[in-house]
N, C-alpha and C positions, 0 to 999 in steps of 0.2 A: 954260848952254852947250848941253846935249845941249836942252834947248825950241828955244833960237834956233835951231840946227842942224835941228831938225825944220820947224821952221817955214818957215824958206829952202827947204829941199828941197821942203815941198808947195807955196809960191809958185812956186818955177822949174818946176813938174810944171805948177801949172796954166798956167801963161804959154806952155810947150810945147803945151799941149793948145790953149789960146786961138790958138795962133799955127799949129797945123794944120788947126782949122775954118776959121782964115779962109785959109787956103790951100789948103783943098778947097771952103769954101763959093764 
């Protein structure tokens, strides 16, 4: 449980980050 929980948390971090390059790139 606490893996999968970590896990979700750095996918939805990187998909933010993804999702603000391409809306500043």
């Amino acid at each position: 449980q606490k893996s999968s929980g970590a896990d979700g948390e750095r996918l939805r971090e990187a998909a933010n980050i993804n999702k603000s390059l391409s809306t500043l790139g």
